[in-house]
TORLUMZA-487212 format. One line per 4 residues: their letters; for each residue z, x, y of C-alpha. Coordinates in Angstrom, 3 decimals, always signed. Example, Ala and Ser with C-alpha at 12.3 -4.5 7.8 and 13.67 -1.06 7.14 Angstrom:
<recs>
AS = +7.800,+12.300,-4.500  +7.140,+13.670,-1.060
</recs>
This chain:
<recs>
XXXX = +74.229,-34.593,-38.993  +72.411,-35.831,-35.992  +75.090,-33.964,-33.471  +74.892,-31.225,-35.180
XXXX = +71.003,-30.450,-35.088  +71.290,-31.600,-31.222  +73.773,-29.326,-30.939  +71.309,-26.339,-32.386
XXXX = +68.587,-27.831,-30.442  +70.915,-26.793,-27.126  +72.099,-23.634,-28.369  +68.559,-22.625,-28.601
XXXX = +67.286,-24.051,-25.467  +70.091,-21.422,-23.556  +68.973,-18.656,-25.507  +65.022,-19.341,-24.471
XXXX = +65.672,-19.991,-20.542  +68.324,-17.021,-20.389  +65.735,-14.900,-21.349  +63.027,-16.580,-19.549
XXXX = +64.880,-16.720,-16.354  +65.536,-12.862,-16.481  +62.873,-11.604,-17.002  +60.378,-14.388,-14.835
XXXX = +62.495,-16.159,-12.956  +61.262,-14.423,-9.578  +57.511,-15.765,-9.531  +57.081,-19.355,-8.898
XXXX = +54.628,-19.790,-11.559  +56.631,-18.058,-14.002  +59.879,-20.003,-13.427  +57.400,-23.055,-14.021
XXXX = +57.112,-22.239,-17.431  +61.094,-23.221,-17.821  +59.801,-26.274,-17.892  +58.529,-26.346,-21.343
XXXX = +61.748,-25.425,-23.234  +63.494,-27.840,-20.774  +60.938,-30.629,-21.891  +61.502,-29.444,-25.087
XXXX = +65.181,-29.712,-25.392  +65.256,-33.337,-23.813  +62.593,-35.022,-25.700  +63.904,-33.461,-28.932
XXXX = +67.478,-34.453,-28.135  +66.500,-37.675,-26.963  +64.786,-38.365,-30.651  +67.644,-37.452,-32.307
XXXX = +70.308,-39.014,-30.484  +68.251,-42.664,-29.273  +69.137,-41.696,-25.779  +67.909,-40.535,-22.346
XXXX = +71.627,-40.558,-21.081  +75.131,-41.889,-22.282  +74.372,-45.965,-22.558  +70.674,-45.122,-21.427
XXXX = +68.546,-45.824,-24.690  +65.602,-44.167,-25.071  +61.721,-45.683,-25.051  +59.237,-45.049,-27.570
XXXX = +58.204,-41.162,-26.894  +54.535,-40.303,-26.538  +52.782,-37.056,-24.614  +52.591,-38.855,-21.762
XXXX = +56.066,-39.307,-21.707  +56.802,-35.567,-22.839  +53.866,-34.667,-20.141  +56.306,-36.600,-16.824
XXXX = +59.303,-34.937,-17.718  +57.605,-31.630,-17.972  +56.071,-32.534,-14.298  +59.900,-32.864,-12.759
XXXX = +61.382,-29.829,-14.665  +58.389,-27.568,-13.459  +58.743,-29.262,-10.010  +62.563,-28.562,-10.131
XXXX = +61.919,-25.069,-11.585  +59.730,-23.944,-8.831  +61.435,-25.167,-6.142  +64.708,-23.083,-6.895
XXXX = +63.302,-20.137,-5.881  +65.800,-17.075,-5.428  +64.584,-16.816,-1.738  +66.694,-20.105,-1.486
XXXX = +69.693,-18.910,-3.082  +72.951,-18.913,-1.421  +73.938,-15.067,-0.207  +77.568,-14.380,-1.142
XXXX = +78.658,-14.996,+2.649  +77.693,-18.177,+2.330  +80.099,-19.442,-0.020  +83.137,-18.630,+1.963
XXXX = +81.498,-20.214,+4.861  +80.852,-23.012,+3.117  +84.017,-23.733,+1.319  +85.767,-23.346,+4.894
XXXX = +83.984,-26.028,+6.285  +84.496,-28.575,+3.364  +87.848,-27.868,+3.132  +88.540,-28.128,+6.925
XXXX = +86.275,-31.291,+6.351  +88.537,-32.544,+4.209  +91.960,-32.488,+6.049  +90.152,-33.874,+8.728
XXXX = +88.752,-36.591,+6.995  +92.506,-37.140,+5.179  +94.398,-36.721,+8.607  +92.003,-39.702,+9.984
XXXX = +92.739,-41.718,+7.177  +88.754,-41.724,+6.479  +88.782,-40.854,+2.647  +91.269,-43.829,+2.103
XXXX = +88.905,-46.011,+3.988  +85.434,-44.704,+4.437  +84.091,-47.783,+6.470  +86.131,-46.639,+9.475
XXXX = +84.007,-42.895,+9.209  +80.854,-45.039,+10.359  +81.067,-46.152,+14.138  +78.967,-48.780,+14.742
XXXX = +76.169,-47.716,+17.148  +74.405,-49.621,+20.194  +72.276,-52.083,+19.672  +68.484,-50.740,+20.294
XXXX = +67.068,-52.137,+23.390  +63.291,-53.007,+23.479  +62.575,-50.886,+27.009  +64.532,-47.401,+25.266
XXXX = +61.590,-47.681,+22.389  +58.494,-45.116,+22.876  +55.082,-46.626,+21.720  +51.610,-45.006,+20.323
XXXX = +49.400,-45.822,+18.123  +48.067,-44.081,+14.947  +45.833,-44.222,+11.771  +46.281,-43.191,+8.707
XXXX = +45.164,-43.493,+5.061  +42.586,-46.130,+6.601  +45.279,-47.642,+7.869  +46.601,-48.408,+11.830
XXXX = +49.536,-48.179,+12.392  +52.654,-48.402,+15.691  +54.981,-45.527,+15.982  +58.272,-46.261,+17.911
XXXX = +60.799,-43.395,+19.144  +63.827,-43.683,+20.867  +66.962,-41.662,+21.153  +69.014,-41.433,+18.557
XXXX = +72.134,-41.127,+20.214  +74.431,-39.858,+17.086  +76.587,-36.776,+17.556  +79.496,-35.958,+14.739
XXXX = +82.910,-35.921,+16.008  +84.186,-33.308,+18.303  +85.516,-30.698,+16.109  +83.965,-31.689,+12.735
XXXX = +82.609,-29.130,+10.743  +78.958,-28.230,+10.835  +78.371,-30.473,+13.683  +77.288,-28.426,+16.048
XXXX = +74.919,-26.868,+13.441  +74.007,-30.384,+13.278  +73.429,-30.877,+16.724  +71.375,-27.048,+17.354
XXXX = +68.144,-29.048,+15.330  +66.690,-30.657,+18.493  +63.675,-32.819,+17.408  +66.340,-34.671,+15.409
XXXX = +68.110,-36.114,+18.372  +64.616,-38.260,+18.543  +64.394,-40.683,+15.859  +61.207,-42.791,+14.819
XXXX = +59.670,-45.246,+12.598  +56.634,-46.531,+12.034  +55.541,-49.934,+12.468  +52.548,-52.196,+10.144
XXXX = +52.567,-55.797,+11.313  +51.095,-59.058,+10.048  +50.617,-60.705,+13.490  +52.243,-63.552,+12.089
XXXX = +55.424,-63.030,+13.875  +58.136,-64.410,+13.536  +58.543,-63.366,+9.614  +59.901,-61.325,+7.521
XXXX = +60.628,-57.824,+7.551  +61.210,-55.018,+5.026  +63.048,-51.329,+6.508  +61.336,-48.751,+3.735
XXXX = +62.629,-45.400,+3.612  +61.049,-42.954,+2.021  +62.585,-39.674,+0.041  +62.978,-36.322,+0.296
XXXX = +59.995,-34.008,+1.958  +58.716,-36.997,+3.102  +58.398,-38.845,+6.760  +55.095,-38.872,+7.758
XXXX = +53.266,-42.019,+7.047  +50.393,-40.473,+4.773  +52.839,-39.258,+2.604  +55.268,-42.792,+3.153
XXXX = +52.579,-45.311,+2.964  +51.602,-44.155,-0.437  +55.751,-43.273,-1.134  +56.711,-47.113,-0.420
XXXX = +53.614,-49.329,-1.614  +53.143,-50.480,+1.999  +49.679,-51.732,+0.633  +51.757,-53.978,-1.816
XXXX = +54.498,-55.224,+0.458  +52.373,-55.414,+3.871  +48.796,-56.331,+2.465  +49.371,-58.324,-0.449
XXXX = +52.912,-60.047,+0.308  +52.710,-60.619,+4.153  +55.828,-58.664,+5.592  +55.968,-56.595,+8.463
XXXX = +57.266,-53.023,+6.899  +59.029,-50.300,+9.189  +59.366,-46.905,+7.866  +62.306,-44.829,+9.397
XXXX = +61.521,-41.155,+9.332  +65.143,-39.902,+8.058  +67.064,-37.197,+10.009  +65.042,-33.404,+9.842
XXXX = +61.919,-35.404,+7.912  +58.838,-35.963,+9.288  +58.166,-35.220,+12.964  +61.750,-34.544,+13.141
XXXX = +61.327,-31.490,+10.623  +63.167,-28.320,+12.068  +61.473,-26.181,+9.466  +58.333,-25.721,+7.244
XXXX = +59.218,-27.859,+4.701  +60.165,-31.288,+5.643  +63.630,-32.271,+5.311  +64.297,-28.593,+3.924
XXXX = +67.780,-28.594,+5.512  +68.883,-32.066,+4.925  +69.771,-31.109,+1.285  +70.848,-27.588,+1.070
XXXX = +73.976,-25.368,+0.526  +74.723,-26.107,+3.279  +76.741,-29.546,+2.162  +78.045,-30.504,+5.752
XXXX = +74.369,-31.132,+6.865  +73.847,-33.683,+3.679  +76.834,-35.328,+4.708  +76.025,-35.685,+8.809
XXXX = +72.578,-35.999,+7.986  +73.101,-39.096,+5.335  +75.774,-40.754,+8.616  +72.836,-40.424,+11.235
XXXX = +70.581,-42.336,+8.737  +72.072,-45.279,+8.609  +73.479,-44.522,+12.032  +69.657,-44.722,+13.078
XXXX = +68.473,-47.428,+10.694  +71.543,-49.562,+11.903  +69.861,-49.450,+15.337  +66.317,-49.815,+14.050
XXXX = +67.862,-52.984,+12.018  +69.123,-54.380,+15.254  +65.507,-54.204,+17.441  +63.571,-55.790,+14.416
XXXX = +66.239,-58.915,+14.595  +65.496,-59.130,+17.879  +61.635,-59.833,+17.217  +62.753,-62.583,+15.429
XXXX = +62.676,-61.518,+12.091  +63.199,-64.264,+9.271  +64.567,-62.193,+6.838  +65.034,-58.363,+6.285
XXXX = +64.794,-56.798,+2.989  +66.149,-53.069,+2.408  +63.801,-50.403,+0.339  +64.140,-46.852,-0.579
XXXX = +63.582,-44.535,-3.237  +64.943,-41.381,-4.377  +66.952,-40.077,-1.273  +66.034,-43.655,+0.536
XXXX = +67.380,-45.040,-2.220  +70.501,-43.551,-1.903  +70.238,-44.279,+2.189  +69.583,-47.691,+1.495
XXXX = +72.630,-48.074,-0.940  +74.566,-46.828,+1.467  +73.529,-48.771,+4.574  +73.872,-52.010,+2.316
XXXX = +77.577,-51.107,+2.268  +77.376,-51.491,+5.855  +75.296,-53.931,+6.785  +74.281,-57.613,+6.038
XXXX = +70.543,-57.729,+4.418  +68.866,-60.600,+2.818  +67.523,-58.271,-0.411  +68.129,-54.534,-1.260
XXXX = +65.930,-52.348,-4.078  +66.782,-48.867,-4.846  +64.041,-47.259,-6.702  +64.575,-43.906,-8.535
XXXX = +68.222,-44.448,-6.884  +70.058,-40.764,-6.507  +74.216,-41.577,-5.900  +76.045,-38.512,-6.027
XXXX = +74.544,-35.456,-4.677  +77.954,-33.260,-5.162  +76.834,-34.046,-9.581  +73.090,-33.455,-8.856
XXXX = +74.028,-30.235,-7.273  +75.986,-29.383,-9.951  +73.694,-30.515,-12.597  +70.619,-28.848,-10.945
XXXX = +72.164,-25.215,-9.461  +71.805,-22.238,-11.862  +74.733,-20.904,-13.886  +75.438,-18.516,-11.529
XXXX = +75.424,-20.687,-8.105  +77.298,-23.275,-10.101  +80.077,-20.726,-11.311  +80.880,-18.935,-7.848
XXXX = +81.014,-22.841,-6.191  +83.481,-23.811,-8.476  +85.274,-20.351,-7.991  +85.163,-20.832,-4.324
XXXX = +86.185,-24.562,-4.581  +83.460,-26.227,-2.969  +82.675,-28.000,-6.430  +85.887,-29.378,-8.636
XXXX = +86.987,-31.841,-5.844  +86.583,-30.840,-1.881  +82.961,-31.806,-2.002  +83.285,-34.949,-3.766
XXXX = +86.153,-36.139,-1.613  +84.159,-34.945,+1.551  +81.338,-37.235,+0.195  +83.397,-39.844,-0.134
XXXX = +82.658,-41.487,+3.591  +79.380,-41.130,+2.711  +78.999,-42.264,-0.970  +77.885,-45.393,-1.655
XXXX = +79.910,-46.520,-4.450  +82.580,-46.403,-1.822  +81.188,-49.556,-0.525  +81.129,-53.370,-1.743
XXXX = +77.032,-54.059,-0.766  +76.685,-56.668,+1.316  +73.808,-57.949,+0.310  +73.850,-60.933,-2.110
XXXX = +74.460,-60.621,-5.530  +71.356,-61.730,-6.571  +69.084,-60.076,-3.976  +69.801,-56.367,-5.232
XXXX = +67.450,-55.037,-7.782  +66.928,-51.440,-9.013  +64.290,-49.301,-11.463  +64.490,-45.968,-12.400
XXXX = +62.780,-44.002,-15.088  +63.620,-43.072,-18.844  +62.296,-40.011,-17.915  +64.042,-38.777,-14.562
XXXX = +64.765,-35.020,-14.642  +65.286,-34.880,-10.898  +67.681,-37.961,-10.210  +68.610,-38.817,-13.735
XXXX = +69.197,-41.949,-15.794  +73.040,-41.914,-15.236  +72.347,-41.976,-11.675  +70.781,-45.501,-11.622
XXXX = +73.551,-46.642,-14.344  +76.353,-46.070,-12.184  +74.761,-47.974,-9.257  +73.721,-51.033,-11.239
XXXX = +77.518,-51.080,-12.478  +78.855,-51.031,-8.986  +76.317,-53.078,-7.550  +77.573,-55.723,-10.387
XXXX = +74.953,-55.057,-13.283  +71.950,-56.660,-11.093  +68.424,-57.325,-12.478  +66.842,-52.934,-13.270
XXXX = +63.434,-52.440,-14.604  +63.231,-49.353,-16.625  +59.976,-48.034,-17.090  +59.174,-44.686,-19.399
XXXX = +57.907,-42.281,-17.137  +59.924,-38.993,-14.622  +61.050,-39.410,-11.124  +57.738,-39.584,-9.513
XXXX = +56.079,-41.977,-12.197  +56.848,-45.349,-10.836  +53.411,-44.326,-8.128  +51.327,-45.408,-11.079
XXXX = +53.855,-48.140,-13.298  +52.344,-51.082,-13.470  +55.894,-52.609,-14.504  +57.668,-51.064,-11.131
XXXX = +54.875,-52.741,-8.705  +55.180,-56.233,-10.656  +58.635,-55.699,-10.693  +58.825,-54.945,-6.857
XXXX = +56.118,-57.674,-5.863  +58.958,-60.084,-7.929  +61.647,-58.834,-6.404  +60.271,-58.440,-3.228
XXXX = +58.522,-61.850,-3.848  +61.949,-63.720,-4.153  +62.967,-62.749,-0.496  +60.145,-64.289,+1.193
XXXX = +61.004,-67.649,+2.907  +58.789,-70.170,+2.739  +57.801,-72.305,+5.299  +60.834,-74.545,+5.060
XXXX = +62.931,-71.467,+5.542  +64.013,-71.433,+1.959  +63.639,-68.272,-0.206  +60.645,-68.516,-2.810
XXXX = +62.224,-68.624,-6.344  +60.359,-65.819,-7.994  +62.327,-64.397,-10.984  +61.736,-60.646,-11.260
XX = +61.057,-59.433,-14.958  +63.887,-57.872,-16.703
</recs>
């Protein structure tokens, strides 16, 4: 009974945005308004069916709950605007390059083992770092640059693309310190559209993690975000149709952090903790595959952008990728080298965390379910809110100061036992 009046509920959900999206899909406004049978349709199936996604249960629904998921579906719904479609050329192009991508990456015996894709880069020397000082949200801060240093291979698709965006080949992070030094350290990295440290210091709870629990925080900006931005919108081409930049673009970040990770060690850092959310979150995940850390917490975690892609992308985008086999299998074994659940972490069992929300139309529920089962089903604090709702969860910033808590050493050098809540 319960399938089958879900069932209606989705029948009638296509019926509504078919006709919405025809006749208002081409104002941004208008498309916002998909939103509400969107909202509609998961909150209603959701009651019926005691779930947010498969194994996800779902909370207790309010209007404030209804009211976050209608935020990301009207963010989501806005931002595909048909100015941002893919033109018909571009889908040949496209396919070409993940399917040249792909023999390459077989041929190199990269998709069998994807560790061997990442080259490890040099160490990051204290006299190559670029200093200034800044101030921002009433707070000072240190900006370092340096060169980056990360090409893609000769003869691997996209790259020179890839290489053409020129205030990428600078990376930078910026710095808060205790003046306690040594201690401990936490690498934040923030999502997508974001970089600059306005938007990051408010993004990462720097005010938590450098005010209240006494680490020194870096904040990467991540390839094309921030003052690396090629284009109006920050990070615009990171993640776009263009799937060969997501994949070069996700290899420079931890390229980039990997070298950033190496000049904080050298200040003597006790400990280093690993924190991102959304996109970070999946850079993070990724660069804990790669590297040793003391503590890693994905927040809002995304994991497979080839699913997202094909979740998010209109009927008609989604249709002609699958016709022109980018989607069905060359982009998810292209992603492959660059996926993180094609990595063992290497961060201690019980130093990863995660939380994600009930409510996540952008990044979704399964997302965070299929890292917590890779990672080993680690401590994850759900909280009922969309993708941008953990800013103002008072569970997610007790659960962080926990988490976060339990990787401090203490003066003896031991970790503080601080058991995050469950």
């Amino acid at each position: 009974m319960g399938q089958s009046v879900a069932s209606r509920i989705n029948g009638g959900y296509r019926t509504v945005t078919t006709f919405v999206t025809k006749f208002l899909g081409r104002r941004a406004l208008a498309r916002a308004t998909l939103a509400i049978p969107r909202t509609l349709r998961f909150v209603g199936t959701s009651a019926l069916t005691g779930e947010v996604s498969e194994s996800v249960g779902a909370p207790a629904l309010s209007l404030g709950f209804a009211a976050g998921v209608a935020m990301d579906e009207a963010l989501l719904a806005v931002a595909m605007t048909p100015s941002r479609y893919p033109r018909r050329a571009d889908y040949a192009r496209v396919a070409e390059e993940l399917g040249e991508a792909r023999g390459m990456y077989s041929r190199r015996g990269w998709l069998s083992r994807p560790a061997s894709y990442h080259r490890v880069p040099p160490p990051l020397a204290d006299d190559e770092v670029e200093r200034r000082r800044g101030w921002a949200t009433g707070q000072s801060y240190e900006r370092i640059s340096w060169d980056s240093l990360f090409a893609p291979r000769a003869g691997e698709p996209g790259g020179e693309r890839w290489m053409a965006y020129e205030p990428n080949r600078r990376a930078t992070a910026t710095l808060l310190r205790t003046g306690r030094e040594p201690g401990p350290w936490v690498i934040g990295v923030h999502g997508f559209c974001m970089g600059f440290p306005f938007m990051d210091f408010v993004g990462l709870q720097t005010a938590l993690v450098h005010r209240r629990l006494g680490y020194n925080v870096a904040l990467p900006a991540l390839p094309l975000h921030g003052p690396r931005k090629v284009t109006r919108i920050s990070g615009e081409p990171f993640l776009s149709f263009d799937l060969m930049n997501t994949v070069h673009g996700l290899a420079q970040s931890v390229w980039d952090i990997r070298r950033l990770l190496s000049w904080v060690r050298a200040q003597g850092a006790t400990s280093v903790a690993l924190y991102g959310v959304s996109l970070g979150a999946y850079v993070v995940t990724l660069l804990a595959g790669l590297e040793a850390a003391d503590a890693a917490i994905a927040g809002i975690p995304v994991i497979d952008f080839p699913h997202l892609f094909h979740e998010h992308s209109p009927v008609h985008i989604r249709a002609r990728s699958i016709e022109h086999r980018i989607l069905g299998g060359t982009a998810e074994d292209v992603f492959t080298v660059v996926s993180p659940l094609s990595f063992a972490p290497k961060v201690p069992a019980n130093r990863r965390y995660l939380y994600a929300g009930y409510g996540d139309r952008l990044a979704f529920p399964d997302q965070a379910m299929r890292l917590w089962e890779h990672w080993e089903k680690p401590v994850i604090r759900w909280y009922a809110g969309n993708h941008v709702g953990y800013l103002w969860s008072r569970q997610v910033n007790e659960f962080l100061e926990a988490s976060l808590g339990a990787s401090v050493p203490s003066s003896g050098g031991e970790a503080v036992s601080l058991a995050p809540g469950a």
